[in-house]
C-alpha positions as a LaTeX table, in Angstrom:
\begin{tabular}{lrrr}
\hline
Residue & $x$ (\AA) & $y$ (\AA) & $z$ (\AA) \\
\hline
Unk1 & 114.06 & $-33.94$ & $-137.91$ \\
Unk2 & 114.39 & $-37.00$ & $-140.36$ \\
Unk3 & 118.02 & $-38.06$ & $-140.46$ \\
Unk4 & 120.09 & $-41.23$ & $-142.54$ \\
Unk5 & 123.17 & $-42.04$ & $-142.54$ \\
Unk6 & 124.95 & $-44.47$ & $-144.41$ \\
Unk7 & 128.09 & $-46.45$ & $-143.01$ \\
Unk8 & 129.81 & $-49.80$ & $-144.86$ \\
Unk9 & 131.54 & $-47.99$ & $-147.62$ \\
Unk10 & 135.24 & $-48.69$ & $-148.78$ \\
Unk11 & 137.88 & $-50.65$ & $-150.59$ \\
Unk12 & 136.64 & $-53.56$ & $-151.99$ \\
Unk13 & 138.69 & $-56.06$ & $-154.99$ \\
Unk14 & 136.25 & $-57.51$ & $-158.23$ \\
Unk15 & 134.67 & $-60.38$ & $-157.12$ \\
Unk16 & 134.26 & $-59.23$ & $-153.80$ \\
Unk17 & 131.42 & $-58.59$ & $-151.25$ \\
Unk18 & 130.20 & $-55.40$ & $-149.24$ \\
Unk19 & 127.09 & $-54.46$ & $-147.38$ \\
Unk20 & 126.05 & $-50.92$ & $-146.54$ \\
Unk21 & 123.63 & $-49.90$ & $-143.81$ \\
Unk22 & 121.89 & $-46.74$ & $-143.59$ \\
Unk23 & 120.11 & $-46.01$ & $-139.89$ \\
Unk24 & 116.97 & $-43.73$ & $-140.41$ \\
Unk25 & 115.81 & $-41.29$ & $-137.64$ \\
Unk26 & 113.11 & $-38.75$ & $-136.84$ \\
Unk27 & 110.66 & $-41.23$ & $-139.49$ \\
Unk28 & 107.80 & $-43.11$ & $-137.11$ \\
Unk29 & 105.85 & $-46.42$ & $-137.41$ \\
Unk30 & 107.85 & $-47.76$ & $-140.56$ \\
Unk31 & 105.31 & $-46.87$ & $-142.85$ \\
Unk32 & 107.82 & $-45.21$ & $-145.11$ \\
Unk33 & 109.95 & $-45.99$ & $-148.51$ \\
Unk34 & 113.32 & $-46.58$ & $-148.65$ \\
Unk35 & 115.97 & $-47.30$ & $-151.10$ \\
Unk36 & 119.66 & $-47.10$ & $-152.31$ \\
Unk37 & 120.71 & $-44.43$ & $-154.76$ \\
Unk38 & 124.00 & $-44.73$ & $-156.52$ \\
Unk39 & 126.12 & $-41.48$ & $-158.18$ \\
Unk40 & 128.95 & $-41.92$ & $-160.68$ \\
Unk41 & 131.56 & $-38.50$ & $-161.06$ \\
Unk42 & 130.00 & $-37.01$ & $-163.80$ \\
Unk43 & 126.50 & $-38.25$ & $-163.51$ \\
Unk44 & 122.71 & $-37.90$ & $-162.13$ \\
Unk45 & 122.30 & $-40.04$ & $-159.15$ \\
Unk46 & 119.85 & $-43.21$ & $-159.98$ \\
Unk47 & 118.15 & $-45.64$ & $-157.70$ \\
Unk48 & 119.36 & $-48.95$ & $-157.70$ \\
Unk49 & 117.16 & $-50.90$ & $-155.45$ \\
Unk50 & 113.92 & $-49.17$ & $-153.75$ \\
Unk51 & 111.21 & $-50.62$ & $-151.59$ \\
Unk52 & 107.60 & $-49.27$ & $-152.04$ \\
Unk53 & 105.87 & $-50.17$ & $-148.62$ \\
Unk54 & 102.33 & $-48.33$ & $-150.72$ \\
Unk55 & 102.25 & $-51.45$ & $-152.94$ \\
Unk56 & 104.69 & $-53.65$ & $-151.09$ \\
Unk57 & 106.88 & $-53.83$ & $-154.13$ \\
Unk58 & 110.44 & $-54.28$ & $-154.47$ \\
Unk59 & 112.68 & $-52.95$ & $-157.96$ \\
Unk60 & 116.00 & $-53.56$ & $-159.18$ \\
Unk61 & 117.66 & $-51.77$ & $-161.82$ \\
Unk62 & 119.07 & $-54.04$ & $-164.81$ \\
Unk63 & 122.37 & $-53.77$ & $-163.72$ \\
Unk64 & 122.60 & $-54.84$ & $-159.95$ \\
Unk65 & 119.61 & $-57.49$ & $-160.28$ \\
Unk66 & 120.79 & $-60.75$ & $-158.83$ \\
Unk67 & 123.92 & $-58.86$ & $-157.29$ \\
Unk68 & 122.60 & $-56.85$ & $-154.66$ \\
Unk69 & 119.54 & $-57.03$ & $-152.06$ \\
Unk70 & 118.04 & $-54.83$ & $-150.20$ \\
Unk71 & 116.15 & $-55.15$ & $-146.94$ \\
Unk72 & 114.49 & $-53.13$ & $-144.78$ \\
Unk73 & 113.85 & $-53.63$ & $-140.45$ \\
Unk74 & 111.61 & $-51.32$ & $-140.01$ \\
Unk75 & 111.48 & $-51.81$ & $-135.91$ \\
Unk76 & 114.96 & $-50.74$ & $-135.71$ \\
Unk77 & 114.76 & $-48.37$ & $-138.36$ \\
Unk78 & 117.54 & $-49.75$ & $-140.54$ \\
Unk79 & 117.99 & $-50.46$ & $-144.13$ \\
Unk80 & 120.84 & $-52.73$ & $-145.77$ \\
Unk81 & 122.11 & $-53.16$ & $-149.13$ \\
Unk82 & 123.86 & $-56.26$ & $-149.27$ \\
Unk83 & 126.39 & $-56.39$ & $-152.76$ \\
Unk84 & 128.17 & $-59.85$ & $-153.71$ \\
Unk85 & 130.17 & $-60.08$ & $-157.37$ \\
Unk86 & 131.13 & $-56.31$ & $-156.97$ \\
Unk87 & 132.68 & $-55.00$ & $-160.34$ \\
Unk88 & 134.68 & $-51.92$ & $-161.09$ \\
Unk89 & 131.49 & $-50.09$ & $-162.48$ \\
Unk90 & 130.31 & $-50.38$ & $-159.28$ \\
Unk91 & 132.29 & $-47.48$ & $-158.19$ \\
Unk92 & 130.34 & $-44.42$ & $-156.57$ \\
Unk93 & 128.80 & $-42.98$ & $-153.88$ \\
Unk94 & 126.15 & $-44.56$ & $-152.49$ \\
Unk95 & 123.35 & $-43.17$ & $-150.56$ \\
Unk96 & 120.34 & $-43.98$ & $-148.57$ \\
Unk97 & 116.79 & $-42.08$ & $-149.38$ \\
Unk98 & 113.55 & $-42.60$ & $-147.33$ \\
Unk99 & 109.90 & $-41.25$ & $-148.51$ \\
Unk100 & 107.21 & $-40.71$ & $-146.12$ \\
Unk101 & 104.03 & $-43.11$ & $-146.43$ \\
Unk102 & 101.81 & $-41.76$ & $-149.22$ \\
Unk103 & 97.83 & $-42.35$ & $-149.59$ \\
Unk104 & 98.54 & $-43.17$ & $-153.06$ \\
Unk105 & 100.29 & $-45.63$ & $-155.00$ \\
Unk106 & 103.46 & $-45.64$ & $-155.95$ \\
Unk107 & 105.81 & $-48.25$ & $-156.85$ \\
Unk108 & 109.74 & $-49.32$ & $-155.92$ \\
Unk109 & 110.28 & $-48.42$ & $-159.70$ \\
Unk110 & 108.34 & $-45.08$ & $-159.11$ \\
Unk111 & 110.82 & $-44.27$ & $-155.82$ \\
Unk112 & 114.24 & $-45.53$ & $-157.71$ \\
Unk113 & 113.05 & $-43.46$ & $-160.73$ \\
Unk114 & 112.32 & $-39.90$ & $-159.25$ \\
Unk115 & 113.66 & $-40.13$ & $-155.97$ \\
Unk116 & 112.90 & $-39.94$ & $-152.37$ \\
Unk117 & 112.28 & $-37.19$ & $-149.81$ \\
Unk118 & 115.10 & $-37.60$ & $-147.23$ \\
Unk119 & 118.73 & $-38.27$ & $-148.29$ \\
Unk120 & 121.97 & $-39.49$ & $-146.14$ \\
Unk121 & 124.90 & $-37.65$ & $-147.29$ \\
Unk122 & 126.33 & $-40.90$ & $-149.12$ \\
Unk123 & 129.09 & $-43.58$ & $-148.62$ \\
Unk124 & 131.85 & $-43.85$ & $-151.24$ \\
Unk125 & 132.24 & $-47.56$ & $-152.45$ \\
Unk126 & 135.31 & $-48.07$ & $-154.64$ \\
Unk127 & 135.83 & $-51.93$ & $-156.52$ \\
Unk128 & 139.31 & $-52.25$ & $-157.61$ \\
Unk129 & 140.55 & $-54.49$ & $-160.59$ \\
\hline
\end{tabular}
């Protein structure tokens, strides 16, 4: 049974810094996508920063480019999303998706576009004023 689940989320001023990790289970060898989704109350969920490991590729959405990184150990089976200069529309519940390796190829903005296979349940990250 695959299994994430995200821990890191909380309180966090403007300006500030926060890094979420996500440990993935029940997914062998490491030959799999991940990536961090992000959902604001009212809206669709959208990927934020996804690794492709089918073309090696690495995408950022517009808005957290610069701001956040993502990286991936794959021998412990852990992904992190580290987020510096955090800003009030950073609020939202953040969650951790993995996709099994594919024989085709698809790309980190393929992954952060459509989505993933496997979902955590989310970590709530609020950035006060």
């Amino acid at each position: 049974e695959v299994e994430l689940v995200e821990s890191g989320g909380g309180l966090v001023q403007a300006g500030g810094s926060l890094t979420l990790s996500c440990a993935i289970s029940g997914l062998t060898g490491g030959e799999y996508s991940i990536g961090w989704f992000r959902q604001f109350p009212g809206y669709v969920r959208e990927g934020i920063a996804c690794i492709s490991r089918s073309d090696g590729s690495t995408f950022y959405r517009d808005s957290v480019k610069g701001r956040f990184a993502i990286d991936f150990d794959s021998a412990r089976g852990t992904v992190h999303l580290r987020m510096n200069n955090l800003e009030p529309e950073d609020t939202g519940v953040y969650y951790c998706q993995a996709h099994p390796k594919v024989t085709f190829i698809l790309s980190g903005e393929y992954f952060c576009s459509f989505g993933m296979d496997y979902s955590g349940k989310g970590t709530l990250v609020t950035v006060s004023s």
